[in-house]
C-alpha positions as CSV (number, residue, x, y, z in Angstrom):
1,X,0.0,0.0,0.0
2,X,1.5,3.1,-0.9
3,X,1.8,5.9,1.6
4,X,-1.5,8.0,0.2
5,X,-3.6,4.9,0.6
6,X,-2.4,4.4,4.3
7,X,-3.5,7.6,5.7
8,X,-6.8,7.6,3.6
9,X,-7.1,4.4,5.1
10,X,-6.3,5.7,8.8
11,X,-8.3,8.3,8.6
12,X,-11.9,6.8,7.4
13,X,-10.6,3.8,9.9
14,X,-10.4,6.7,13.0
15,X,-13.8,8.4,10.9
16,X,-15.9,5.0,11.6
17,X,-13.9,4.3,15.3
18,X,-15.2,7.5,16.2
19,X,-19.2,7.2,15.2
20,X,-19.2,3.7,16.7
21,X,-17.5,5.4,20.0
22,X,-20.4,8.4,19.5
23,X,-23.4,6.3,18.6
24,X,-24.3,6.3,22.3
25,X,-23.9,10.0,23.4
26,X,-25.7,12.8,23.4
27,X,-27.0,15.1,20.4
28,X,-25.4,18.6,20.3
29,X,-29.7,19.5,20.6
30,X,-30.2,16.9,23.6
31,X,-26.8,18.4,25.8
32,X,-27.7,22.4,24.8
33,X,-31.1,21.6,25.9
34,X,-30.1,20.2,29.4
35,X,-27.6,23.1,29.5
36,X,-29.9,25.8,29.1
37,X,-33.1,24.9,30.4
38,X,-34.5,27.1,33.2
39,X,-33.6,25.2,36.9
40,X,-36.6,23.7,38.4
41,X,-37.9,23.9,41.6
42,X,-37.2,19.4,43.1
43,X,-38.7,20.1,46.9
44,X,-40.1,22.0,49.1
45,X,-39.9,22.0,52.9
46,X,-42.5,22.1,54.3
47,X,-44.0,20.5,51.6
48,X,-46.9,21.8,49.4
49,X,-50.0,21.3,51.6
50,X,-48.5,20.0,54.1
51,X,-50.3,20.6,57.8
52,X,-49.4,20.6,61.4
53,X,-45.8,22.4,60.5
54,X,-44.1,23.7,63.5
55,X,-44.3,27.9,64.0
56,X,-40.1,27.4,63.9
57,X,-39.7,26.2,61.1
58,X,-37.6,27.6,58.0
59,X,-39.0,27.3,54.5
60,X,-36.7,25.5,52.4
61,X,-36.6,24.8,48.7
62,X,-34.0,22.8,46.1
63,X,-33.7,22.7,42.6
64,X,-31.9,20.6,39.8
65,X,-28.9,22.8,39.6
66,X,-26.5,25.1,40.9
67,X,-28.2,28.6,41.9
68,X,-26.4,31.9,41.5
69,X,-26.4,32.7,45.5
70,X,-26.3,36.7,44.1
71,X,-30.3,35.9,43.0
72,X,-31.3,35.0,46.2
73,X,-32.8,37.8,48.5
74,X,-35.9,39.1,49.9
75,X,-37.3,40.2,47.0
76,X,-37.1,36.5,45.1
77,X,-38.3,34.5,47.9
78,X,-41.1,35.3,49.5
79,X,-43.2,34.0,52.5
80,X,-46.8,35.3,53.1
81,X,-48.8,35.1,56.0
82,X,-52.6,36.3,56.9
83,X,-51.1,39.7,58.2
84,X,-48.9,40.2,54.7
85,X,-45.5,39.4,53.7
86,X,-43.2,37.6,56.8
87,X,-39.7,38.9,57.2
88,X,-37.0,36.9,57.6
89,X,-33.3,36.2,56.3
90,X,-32.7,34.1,52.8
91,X,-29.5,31.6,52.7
92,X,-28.3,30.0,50.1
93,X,-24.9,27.7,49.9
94,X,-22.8,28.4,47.1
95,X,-20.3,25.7,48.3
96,X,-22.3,23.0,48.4
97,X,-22.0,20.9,45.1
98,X,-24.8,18.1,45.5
99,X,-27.7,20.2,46.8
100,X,-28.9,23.0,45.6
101,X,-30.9,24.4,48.6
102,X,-31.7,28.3,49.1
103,X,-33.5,28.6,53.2
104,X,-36.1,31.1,54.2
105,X,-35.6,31.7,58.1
106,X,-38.3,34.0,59.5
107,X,-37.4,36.7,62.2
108,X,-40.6,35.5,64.3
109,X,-42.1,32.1,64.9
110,X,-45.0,31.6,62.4
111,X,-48.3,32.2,64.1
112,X,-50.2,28.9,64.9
113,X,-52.5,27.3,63.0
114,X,-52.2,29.5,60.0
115,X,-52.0,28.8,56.1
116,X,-48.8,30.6,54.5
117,X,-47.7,31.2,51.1
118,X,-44.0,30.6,49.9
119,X,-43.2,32.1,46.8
120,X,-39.6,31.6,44.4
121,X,-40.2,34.6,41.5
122,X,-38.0,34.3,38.6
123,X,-35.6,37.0,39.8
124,X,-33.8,33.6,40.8
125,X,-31.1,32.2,38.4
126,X,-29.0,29.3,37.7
127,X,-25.2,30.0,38.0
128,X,-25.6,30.4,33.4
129,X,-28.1,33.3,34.4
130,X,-30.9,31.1,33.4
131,X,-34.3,32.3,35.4
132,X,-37.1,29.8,36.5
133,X,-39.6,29.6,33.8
134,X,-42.3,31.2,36.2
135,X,-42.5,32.0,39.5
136,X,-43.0,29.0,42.2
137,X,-45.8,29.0,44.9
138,X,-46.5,26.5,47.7
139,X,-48.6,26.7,50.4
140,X,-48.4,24.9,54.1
141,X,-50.5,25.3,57.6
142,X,-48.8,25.5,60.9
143,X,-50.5,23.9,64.1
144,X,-50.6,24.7,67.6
């Protein structure tokens, strides 16, 4: 075989190696899809209709990917009560690189026996600046 031939030869050879290896993975569409879809809400804490929830507890929330912790604030996550919007302090762990959890801790216990309102608005991003699709609402009722 003549030197031409070889390295046609070696390169349809590493041409076909390579679509066999490829045949299994991802479409350019499938991976930019995953890559730019808006984060979604995974759980809630309390959950959504959940009852008899303790008047200490913090509102929690988790979703599929990292967050950008700069998008979290009083203004994206919300809690509301019978007497208006609660007050409280909003967390999020940048660090933590299996679970994506932002915490609503309200400066008051929760009155008892009361139906609140969380709310995630799409002011909150994915670390590629992708928003939630629409804004996320749950609701829960404390007990005694």
């Amino acid at each position: 075989m003549n030197k031409k031939k070889r390295i046609y030869f070696l390169i349809m050879l590493l041409i076909f190696i390579s679509g066999v290896s490829l045949s299994g993975c991802a479409t350019y569409d499938e991976m930019a899809g995953s890559i730019f879809s808006p984060p979604e809400v995974t759980m809630t804490s309390p959950a959504a209709n959940q009852t008899n929830v303790s008047v200490n507890s913090s509102v929690k929330a988790s979703f599929n990917e990292a967050m950008n912790p700069l998008s979290f604030n009083a203004n994206t996550f919300k809690l509301y009560g019978p007497k208006g919007e609660v007050n409280g302090k909003v967390y999020y762990n940048p660090n933590s690189l299996t679970s994506y959890i932002v915490t609503f801790t309200p400066y008051k216990p929760l009155i008892p026996n009361t139906t609140y309102t969380a709310e995630l608005t799409t002011g909150i991003k994915a670390n590629l600046n992708d928003p939630l699709k629409e804004a996320y609402k749950w609701r829960f009722t404390t007990g005694n």
